[in-house]
N, C-alpha and C positions, 0 to 999 in steps of 0.2 A: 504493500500500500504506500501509495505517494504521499509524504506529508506536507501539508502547505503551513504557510505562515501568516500570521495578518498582527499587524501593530496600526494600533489607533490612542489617540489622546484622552483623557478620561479629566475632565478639571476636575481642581481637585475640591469646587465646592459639592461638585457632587457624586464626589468621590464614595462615602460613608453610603450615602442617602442607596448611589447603585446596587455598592454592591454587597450591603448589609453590617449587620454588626459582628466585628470576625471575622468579614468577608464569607459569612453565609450564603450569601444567593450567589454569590462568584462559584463558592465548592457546587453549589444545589446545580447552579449550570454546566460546570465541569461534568458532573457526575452526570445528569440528563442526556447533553450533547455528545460527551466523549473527549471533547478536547483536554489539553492541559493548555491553563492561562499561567500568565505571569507579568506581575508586575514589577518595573522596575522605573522609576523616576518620573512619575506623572504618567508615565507609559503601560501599556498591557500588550501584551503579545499572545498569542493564542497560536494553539501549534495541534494539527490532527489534518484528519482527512478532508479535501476541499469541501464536501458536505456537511460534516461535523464544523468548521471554520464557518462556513457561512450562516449557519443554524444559529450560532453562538454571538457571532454578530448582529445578525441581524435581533436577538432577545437584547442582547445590551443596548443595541441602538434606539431601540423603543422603549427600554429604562430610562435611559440617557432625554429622551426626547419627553417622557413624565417628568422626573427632575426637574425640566429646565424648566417649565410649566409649573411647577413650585406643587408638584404632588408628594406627598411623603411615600415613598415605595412599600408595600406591604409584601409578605409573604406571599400572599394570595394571588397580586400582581406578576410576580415572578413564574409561580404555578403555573397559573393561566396564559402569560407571554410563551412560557414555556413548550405547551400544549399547543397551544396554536403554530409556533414553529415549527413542532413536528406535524403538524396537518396543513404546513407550508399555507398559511394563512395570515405571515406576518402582515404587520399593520391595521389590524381589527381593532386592536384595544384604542390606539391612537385615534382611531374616529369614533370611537364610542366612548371614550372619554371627553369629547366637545359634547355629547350630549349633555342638558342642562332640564334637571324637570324641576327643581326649585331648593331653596335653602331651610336647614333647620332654625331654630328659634336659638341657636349658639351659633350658625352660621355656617356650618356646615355643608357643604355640595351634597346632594342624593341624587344621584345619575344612576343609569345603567353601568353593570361591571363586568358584563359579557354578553358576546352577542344572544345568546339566550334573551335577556332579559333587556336586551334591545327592542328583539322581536316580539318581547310581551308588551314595551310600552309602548312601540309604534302600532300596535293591534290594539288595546285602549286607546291611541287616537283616533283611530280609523273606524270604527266597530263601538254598534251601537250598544252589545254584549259580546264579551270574552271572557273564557275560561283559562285560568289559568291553572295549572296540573304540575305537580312536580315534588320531591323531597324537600322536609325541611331545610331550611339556611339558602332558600335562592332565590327570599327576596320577593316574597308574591305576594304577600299582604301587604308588607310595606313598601314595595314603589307601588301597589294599588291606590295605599292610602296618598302617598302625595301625591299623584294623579287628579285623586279627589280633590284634596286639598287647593290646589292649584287650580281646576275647573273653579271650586268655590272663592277662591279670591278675584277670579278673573269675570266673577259675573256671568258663567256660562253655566254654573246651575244656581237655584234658588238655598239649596241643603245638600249635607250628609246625613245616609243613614247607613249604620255599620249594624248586622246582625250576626248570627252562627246560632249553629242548633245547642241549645243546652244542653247534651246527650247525655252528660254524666249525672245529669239529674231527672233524667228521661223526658226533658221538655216539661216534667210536670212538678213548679215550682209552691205547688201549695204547702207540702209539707215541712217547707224549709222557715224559718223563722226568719223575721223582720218584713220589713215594707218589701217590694217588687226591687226597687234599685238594688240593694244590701242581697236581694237573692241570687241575683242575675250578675253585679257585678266581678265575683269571684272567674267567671265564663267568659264574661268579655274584657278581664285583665289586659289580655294581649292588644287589643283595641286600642286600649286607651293611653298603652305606652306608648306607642307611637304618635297619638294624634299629641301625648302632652310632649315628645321629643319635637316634632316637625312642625308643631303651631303654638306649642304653650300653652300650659296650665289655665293663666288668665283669659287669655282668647279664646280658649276650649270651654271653658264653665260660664264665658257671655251667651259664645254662641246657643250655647246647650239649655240656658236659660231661656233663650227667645224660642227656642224651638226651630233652630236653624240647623242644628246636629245633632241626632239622635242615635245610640246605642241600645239597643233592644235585639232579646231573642229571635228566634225566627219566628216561632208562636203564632209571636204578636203582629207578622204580615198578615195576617189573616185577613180577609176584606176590604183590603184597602187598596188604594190607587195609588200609585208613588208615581207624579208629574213633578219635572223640573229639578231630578233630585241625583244624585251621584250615588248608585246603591253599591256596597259591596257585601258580598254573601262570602263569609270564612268559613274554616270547616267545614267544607260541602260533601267531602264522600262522607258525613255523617248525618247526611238529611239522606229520609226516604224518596222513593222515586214519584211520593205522592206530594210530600213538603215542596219537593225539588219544582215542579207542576205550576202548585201553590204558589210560591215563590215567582217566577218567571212570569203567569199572568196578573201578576200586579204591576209589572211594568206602565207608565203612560208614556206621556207624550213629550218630549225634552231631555227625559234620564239617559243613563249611561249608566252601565249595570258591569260589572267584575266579579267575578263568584270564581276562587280560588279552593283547593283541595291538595291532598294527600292520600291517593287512593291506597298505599301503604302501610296508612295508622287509620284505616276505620273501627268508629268503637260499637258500632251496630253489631247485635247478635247474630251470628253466622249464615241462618234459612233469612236474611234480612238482607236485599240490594239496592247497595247505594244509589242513591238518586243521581249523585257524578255523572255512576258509571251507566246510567242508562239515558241522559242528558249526551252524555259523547255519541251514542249510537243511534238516537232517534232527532239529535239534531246539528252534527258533525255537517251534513252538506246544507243546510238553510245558509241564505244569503245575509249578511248582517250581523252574524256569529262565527265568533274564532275563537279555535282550541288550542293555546299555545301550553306546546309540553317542553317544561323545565328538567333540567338533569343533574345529577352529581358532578358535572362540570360546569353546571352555573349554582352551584356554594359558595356562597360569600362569608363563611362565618369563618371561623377556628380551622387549618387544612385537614389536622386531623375527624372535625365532623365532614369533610369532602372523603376522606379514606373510610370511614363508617357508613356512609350513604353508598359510598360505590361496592361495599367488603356486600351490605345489605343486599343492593339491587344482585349480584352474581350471585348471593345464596339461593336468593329466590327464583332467579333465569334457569337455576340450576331444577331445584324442585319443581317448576313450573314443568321443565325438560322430562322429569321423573314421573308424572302424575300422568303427561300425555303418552309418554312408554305403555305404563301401566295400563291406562284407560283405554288403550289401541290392543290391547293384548287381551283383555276381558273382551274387548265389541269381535275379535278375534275366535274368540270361545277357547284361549290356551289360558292355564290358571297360571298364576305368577310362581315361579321356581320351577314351574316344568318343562321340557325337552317335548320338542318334536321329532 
């Protein structure tokens, strides 16, 4: 094998920021690509096969080119540069990092952080309902929420209303002690951390006052009309396929509706199907509805929860694999252990 060579300049303010603490993401690239790097005097050299050179270039060059842009380099960043390189798709992250869907209440940028989750919030532009589908940590409730948020500041709806099914109390709140709020709010925790991260505490309990955002069970859709309103439905593969129903013809006329899931962690009794999943199959080709599926490569949290979604997803491809063996052998009439 022919080795090549490539030396480029690295300033050295953004020296640290590239290539980690320790030089972390430097090794995490060596290791990845195959090259050996080296630096010496403001300089790095990188030394392996023209493929392995160019793979490893072009991840630092699109580090190099966050840095300048004044982004603090994450792990995650790395990961994902990484990834994409081997699926020779550099330069992704660099135009999906100009995406801008709006700021936290500390100031914060909430963008998209892979194109996954590009293609989910260019599908809530476009799309009067979309579903969005995927493992935890990839970001589907909350760029949903600022989505909302964002329609809500900009006058293009009237309200938010955030729901999810209360399943762990089997939607039936009576026997829980206190008022309705105090019952319910244990359920929609996750709701409200976000709405108090991305708009604030104070702004959150004005609006909520006026009756301009609303947090409530699914229950409580029952009868009603939602015009002019930003709906998001969480927890959906834990609604029935009859809630699900429910749900979707309260739509009116103005809303934008987002209904997120995890058909991986439904808490529905087993002879019980989810409403998600029969929502993907009876309205997958209607016009005006988009199914955008998330993956263990759009995690944004901890990499190690990216390595437990993906270790997840293969146990189950696997067993998935196992069941339709099985179950072709019974329709077969051979019993399981026996020879022909």
């Amino acid at each position: 094998m022919t080795l090549e060579e490539h030396i480029f300049d690295i300033p050295s303010e953004h020296e640290q920021n590239v290539f980690g603490q320790f030089d972390a993401y430097l090794k995490k690239i060596e290791r990845v690509t195959g090259v050996s790097a080296i630096t010496r005097d403001g300089g790095l050299k990188l030394i392996g096969s023209e493929l392995q050179v160019e793979q490893a270039k072009q991840v630092l060059l699109e580090l190099l080119e966050l840095a300048g842009r004044g982004r603090q380099i994450t792990e995650q960043n790395v990961d994902y540069v990484l990834s994409l390189a081997m699926e020779k798709q550099s330069g992704a992250l660099l135009e999906i990092d100009k995406e801008l869907i709006c700021h936290t209440i500390s100031g914060k940028s909430i963008k998209p952080k892979t194109l996954g989750q590009k293609q989910y919030v260019d599908a809530i532009r476009d799309n009067m309902i979309v579903f969005g589908i995927g493992p935890a940590g990839t970001g589907k409730t909350y760029l949903a929420m600022a989505m909302a948020i964002t329609a809500f500041k900009s006058n293009e709806v009237e309200r938010i209303i955030l729901t999810r099914p209360a399943i762990e109390a089997g939607e039936k709140l009576g026997f829980l002690p206190g008022d309705l709020q105090s019952k319910v709010d244990p359920y929609l925790r996750p709701l409200y951390d976000a709405l108090y991260q991305i708009m604030g505490a104070e702004s959150f309990q004005k609006n909520m006052e006026k009756g301009l955002i609303e947090v409530a069970p699914l229950a409580y859709m029952r009868g009603r009309t939602l015009d002019n309103a930003f709906i998001i439905l969480d927890e959906a593969q834990n609604t029935t396929p009859a809630q699900m129903k429910m749900f979707l013809t309260r739509i009116g006329f103005g809303s934008k509706v987002v209904v997120t899931g995890d058909e991986t962690q439904k808490d529905l009794s087993p002879d019980v199907r989810s409403g998600l999943e029969v929502a993907e199959k009876v309205l997958g080709r209607v016009e005006g509805i988009s199914f955008c599926r998330l993956t263990s490569k759009d995690v944004v949290r901890h990499p190690l929860v990216q390595k437990i979604v993906t270790a997840y997803e293969e146990y189950e491809r696997k067993a998935a694999g196992r069941k339709e063996k099985h179950d072709a052998k019974h329709r077969k009439g051979v019993r399981p252990g026996t020879r022909n």
